[in-house]
C-alpha positions as a Markdown table, in Angstrom:
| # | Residue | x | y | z |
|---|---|---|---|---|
| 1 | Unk | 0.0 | 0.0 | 0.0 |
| 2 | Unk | 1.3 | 3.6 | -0.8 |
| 3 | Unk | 2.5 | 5.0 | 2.4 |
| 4 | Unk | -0.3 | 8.3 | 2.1 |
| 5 | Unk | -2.8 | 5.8 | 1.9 |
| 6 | Unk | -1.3 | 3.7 | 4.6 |
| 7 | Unk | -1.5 | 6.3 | 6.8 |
| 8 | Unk | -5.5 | 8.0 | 5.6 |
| 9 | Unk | -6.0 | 4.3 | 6.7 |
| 10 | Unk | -4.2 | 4.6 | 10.4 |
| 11 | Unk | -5.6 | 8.1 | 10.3 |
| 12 | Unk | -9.6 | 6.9 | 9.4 |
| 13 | Unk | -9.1 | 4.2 | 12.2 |
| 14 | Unk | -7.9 | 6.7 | 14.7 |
| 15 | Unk | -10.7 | 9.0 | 14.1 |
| 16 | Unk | -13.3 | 5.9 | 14.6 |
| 17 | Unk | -12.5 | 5.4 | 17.5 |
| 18 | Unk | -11.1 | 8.4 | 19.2 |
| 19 | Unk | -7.6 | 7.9 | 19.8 |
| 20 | Unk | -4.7 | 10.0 | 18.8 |
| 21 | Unk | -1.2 | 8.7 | 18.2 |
| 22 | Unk | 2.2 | 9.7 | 18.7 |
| 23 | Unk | 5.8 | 8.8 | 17.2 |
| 24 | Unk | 8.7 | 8.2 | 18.5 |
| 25 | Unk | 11.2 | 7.9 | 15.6 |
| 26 | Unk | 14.8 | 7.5 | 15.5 |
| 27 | Unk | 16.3 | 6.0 | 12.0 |
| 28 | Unk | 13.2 | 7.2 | 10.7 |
| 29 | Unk | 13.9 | 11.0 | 11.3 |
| 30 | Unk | 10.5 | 11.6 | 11.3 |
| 31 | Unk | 9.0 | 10.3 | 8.1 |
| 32 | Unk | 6.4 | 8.7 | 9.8 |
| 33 | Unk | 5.2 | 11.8 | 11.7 |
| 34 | Unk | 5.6 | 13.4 | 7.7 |
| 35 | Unk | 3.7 | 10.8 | 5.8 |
| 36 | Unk | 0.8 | 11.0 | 8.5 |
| 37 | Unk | 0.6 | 15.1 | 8.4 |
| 38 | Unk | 0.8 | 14.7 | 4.7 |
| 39 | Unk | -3.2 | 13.4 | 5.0 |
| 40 | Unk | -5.5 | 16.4 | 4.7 |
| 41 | Unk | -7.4 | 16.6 | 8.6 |
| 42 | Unk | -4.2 | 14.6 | 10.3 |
| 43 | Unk | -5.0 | 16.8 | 13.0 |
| 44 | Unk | -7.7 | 15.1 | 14.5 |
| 45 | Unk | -5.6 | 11.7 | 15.3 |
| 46 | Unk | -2.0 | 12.9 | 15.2 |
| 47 | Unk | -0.8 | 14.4 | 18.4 |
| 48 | Unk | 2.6 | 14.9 | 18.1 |
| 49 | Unk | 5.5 | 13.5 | 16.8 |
| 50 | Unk | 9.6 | 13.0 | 18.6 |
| 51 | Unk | 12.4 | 12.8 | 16.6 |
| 52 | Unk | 15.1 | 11.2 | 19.0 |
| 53 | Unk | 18.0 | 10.5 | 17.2 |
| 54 | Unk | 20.6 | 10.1 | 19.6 |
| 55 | Unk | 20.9 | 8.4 | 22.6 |
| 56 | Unk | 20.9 | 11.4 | 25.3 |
| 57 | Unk | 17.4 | 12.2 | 23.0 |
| 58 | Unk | 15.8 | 9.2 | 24.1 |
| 59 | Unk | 16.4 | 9.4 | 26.9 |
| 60 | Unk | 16.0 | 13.3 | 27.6 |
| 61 | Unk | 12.7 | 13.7 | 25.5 |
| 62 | Unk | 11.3 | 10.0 | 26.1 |
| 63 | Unk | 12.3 | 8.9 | 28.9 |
| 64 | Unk | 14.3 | 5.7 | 28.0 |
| 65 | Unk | 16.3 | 4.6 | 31.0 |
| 66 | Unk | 20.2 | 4.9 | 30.2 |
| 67 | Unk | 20.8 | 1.4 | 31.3 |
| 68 | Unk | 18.6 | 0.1 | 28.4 |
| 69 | Unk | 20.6 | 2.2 | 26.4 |
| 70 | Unk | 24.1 | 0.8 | 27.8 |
| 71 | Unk | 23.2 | -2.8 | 27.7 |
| 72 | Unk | 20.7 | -2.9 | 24.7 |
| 73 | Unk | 21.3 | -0.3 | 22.9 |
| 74 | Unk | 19.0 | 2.3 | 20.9 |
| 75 | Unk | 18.6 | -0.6 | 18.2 |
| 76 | Unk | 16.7 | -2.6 | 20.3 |
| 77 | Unk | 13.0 | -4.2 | 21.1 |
| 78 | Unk | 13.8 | -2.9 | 24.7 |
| 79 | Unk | 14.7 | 0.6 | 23.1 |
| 80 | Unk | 11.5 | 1.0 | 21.5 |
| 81 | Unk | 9.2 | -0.2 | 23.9 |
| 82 | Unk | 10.5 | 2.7 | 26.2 |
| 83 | Unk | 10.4 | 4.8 | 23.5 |
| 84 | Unk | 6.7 | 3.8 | 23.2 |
| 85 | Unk | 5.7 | 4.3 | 26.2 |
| 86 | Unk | 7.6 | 7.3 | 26.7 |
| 87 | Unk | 5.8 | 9.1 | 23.6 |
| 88 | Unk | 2.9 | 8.3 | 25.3 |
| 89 | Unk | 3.9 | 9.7 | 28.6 |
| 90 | Unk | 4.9 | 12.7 | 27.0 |
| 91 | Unk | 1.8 | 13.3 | 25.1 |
| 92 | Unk | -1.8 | 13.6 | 25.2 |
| 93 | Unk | -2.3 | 10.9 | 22.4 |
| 94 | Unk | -3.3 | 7.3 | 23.3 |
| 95 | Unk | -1.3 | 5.4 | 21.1 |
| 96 | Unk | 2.0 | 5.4 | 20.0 |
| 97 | Unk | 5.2 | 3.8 | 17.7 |
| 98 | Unk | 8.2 | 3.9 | 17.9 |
| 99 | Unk | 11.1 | 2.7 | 15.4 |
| 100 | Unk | 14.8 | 2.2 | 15.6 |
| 101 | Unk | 17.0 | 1.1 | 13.4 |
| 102 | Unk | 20.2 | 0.8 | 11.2 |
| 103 | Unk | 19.3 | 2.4 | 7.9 |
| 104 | Unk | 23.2 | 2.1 | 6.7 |
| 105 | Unk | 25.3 | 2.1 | 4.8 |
| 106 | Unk | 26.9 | 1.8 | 7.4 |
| 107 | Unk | 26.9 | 1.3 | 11.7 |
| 108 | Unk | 25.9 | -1.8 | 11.7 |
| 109 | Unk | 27.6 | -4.5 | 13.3 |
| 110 | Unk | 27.6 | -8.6 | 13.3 |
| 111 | Unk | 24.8 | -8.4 | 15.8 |
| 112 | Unk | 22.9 | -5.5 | 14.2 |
| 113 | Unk | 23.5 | -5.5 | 10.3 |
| 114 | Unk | 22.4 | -2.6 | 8.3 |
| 115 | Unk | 18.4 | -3.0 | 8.1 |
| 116 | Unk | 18.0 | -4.2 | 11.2 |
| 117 | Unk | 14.7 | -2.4 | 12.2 |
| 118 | Unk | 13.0 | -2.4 | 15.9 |
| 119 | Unk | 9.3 | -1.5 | 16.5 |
| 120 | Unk | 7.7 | -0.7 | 18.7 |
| 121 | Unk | 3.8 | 0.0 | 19.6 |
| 122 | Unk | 2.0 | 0.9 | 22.7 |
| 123 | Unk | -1.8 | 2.3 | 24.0 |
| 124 | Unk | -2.6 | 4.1 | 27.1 |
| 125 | Unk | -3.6 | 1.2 | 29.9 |
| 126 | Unk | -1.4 | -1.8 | 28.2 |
| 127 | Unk | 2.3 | -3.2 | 27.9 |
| 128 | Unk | 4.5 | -2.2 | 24.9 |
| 129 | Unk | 4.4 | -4.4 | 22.0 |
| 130 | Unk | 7.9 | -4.7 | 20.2 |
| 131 | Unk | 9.2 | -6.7 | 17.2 |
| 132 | Unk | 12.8 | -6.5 | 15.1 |
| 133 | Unk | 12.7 | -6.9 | 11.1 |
| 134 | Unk | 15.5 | -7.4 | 9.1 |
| 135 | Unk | 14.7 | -5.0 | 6.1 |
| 136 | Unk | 16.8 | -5.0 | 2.6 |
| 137 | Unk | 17.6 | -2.5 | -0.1 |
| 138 | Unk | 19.8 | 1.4 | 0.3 |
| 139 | Unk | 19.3 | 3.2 | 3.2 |
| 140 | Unk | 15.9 | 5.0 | 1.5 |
| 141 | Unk | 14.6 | 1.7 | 0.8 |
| 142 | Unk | 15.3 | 0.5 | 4.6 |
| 143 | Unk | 13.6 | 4.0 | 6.1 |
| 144 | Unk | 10.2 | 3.9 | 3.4 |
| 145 | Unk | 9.6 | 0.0 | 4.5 |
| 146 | Unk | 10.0 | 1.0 | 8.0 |
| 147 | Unk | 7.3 | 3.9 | 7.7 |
| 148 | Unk | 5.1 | 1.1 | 6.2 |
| 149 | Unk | 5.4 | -1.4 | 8.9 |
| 150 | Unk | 5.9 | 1.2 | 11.9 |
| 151 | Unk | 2.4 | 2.6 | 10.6 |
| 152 | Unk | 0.9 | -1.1 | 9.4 |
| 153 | Unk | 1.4 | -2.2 | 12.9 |
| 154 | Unk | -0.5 | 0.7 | 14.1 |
| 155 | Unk | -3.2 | -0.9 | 12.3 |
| 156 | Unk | -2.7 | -3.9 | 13.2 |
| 157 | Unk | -3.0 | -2.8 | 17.5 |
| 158 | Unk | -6.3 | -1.8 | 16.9 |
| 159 | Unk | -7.8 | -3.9 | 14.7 |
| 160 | Unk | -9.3 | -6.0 | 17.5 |
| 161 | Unk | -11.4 | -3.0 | 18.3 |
| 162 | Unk | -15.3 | -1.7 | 17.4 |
């Protein structure tokens, strides 16, 4: 699906039922928070957008404890969980992302290769959600198919609900 229609979708859902969302992006540097203003009437389910790309950011702006940072790093499900929540906690929105990554062409490492991507999704009242994709292509390529799932798995949260 074309990311602006990706996100009328996330923003239609949104709008159902009430809830606005928030983004915490990192690798991302704040496409997704682009790609959902881009939507004509955005306003009424996108609160507010972070774009943390360091590590004192995340923590500063979010809230992500330094020792997830130390021992996990900013590429990880741990990272973006916290990030989650923390967009959350520093917002009036209900639900958030997050995303993390290693766009490349280069920092990545053995453990983290280039297009490794974390998510992460969270709503007021619940736990984080998290999962890590492994993403091919240039470092555009990597960031546009991590808009797409960051937002898809917006979708995904709340399709259980009315």
């Amino acid at each position: 699906m074309e990311l602006v229609e990706l996100a009328r979708a996330v923003g239609e859902r949104l709008d159902h039922l009430g809830l606005m969302l928030s983004t915490a992006e990192s690798c991302t540097g704040g496409w997704v928070a682009q790609t959902l203003t881009a939507v004509p009437g955005s306003s009424s389910s996108f609160e507010r957008g972070f774009v943390t790309y360091t590590n004192n950011a995340k923590h500063e702006m979010l809230g992500v404890s330094q020792d997830t940072l130390a021992q996990d790093g900013a590429v990880s499900e741990q990272t973006v969980r916290e990030m989650a929540a923390g967009a959350l906690t520093h917002s009036r929105a209900q639900v958030a992302l997050a995303v993390s990554g290693v766009a490349g062409p280069s920092g990545g490492s053995p453990q983290k290769p280039v297009g490794t991507v974390c998510f992460g999704w969270a709503r007021s009242g619940g736990e984080p959600i998290s999962r890590t994709e492994h993403l091919g292509g240039d470092r555009e390529a990597v960031r546009r198919q991590a808009v797409a799932i960051a937002l898809q798995g917006v979708l995904d949260l709340l399709a259980d609900d009315g």
